[in-house]
N, C-alpha and C positions, 0 to 999 in steps of 0.2 A: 703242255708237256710234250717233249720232243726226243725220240731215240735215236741217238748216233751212228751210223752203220758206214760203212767203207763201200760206194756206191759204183759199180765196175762197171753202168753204162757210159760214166764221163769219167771214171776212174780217181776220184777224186772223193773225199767224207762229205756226206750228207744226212741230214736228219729228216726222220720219216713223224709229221705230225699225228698225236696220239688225242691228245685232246688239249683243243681251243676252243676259248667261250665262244659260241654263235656260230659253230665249223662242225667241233667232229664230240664228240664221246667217248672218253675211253679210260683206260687203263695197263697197264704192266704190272710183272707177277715177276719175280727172277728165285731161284733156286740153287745152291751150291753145293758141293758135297766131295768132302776129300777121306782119303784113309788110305793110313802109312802102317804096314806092316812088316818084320823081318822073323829071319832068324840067323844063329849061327853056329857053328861048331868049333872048337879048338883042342889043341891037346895044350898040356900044360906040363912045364919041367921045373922044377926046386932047383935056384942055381945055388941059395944061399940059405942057410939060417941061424938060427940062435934061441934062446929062449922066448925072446922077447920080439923078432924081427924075423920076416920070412920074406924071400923072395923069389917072384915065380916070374918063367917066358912063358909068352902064348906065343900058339902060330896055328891059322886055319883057315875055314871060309864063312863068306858073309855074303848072304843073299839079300834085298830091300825091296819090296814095293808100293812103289806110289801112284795112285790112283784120283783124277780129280776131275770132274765134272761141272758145267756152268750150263743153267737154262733160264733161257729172256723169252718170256711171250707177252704178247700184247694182242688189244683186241681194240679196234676204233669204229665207232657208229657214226655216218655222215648225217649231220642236223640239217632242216631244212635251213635254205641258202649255202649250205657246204658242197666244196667241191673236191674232187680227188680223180688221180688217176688208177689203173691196177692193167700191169701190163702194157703200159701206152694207152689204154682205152681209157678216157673220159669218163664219170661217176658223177651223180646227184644222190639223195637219199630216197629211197634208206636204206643203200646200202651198207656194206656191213665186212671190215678187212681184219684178216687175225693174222697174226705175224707170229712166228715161234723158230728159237734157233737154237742149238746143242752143240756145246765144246765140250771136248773131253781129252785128258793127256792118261798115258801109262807110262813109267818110267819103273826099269826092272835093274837090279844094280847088281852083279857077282862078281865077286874078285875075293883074293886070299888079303888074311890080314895077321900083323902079327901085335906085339904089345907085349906088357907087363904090368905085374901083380904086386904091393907091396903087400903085406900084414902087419900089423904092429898091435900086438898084444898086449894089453893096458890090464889084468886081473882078468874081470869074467867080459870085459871090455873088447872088442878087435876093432881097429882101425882100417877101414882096408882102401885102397888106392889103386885103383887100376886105370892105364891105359890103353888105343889100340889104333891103329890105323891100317886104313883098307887101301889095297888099288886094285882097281878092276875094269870092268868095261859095263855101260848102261846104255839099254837098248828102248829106244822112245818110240812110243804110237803116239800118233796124235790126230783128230777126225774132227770136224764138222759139217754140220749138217743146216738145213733149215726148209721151211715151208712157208709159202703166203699163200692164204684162201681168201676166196670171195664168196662173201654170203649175199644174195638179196631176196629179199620177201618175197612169194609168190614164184619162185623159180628153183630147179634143183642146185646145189651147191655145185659152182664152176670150176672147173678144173683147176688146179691148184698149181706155183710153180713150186720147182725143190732142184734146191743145191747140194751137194756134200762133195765135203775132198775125203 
């Protein structure tokens, strides 16, 4: 098993070995998580009606937010005859490397919107048909992060690297 990463010492993709029979140990965990909220407000005007047919203009504002996160960790155990590096430096077992990285975006949306409202009254029936459209302006964060640790038996855990933008 093999993880894809965008490797900035040759600057070029490479994959970081998780586990190979007779080599290393290991596994990956990933996690995702999004959530889309809004609200909005309008006034609304009757331009028309009838008994039977009603119709209504919007015009107001529309706030959105979107929220959405990704987590990759993994954890590989060097088998005896396995080799590895961490940080340049050369590795036997039983050593022991954990990889963990965190993307996350926020996307926040406000602008005015207008639209309309049909009704169409069928008995104790209403039909209703609305539409609306926004423009505005959407303001984006976007962050990640990461860590690589080295664990080996019999020593305190060595200092770790970490990235984030």
């Amino acid at each position: 098993m093999a993880r894809p990463f965008f490797d900035t010492t040759i600057n070029a993709e490479n994959v970081r070995l998780v586990a190979l029979p007779g080599a290393f140990a290991g596994g990956l965990v990933t996690s995702t998580s999004a959530r889309l909220w809004g609200a909005e407000a309008n006034l609304a005007r009757q331009l028309s009606g009838s008994e039977n047919v009603q119709l209504v203009i919007l015009a107001g504002f529309r706030y959105l937010d979107l929220e959405e996160n990704l987590r990759i960790g993994d954890v590989s155990a060097l088998l005896p005859g396995g080799v590895t590096s961490f940080n340049t430096i050369p590795l036997g077992p039983p050593a022991t490397t954990l990889v963990t990285d965190h993307f996350s975006a926020r996307n926040n949306f406000y602008g005015g919107q207008v639209g309309g409202r049909l009704n169409y009254y069928l008995g104790k029936a209403v039909l209703n048909l609305t539409g609306k459209v926004a423009i505005g302006s959407t303001h984006q964060v976007v962050g990640a992060s990461g860590t690589s640790t080295l664990l080996v038996p019999g020593t305190h855990r060595l200092p770790s690297s970490r990235a984030a933008c």
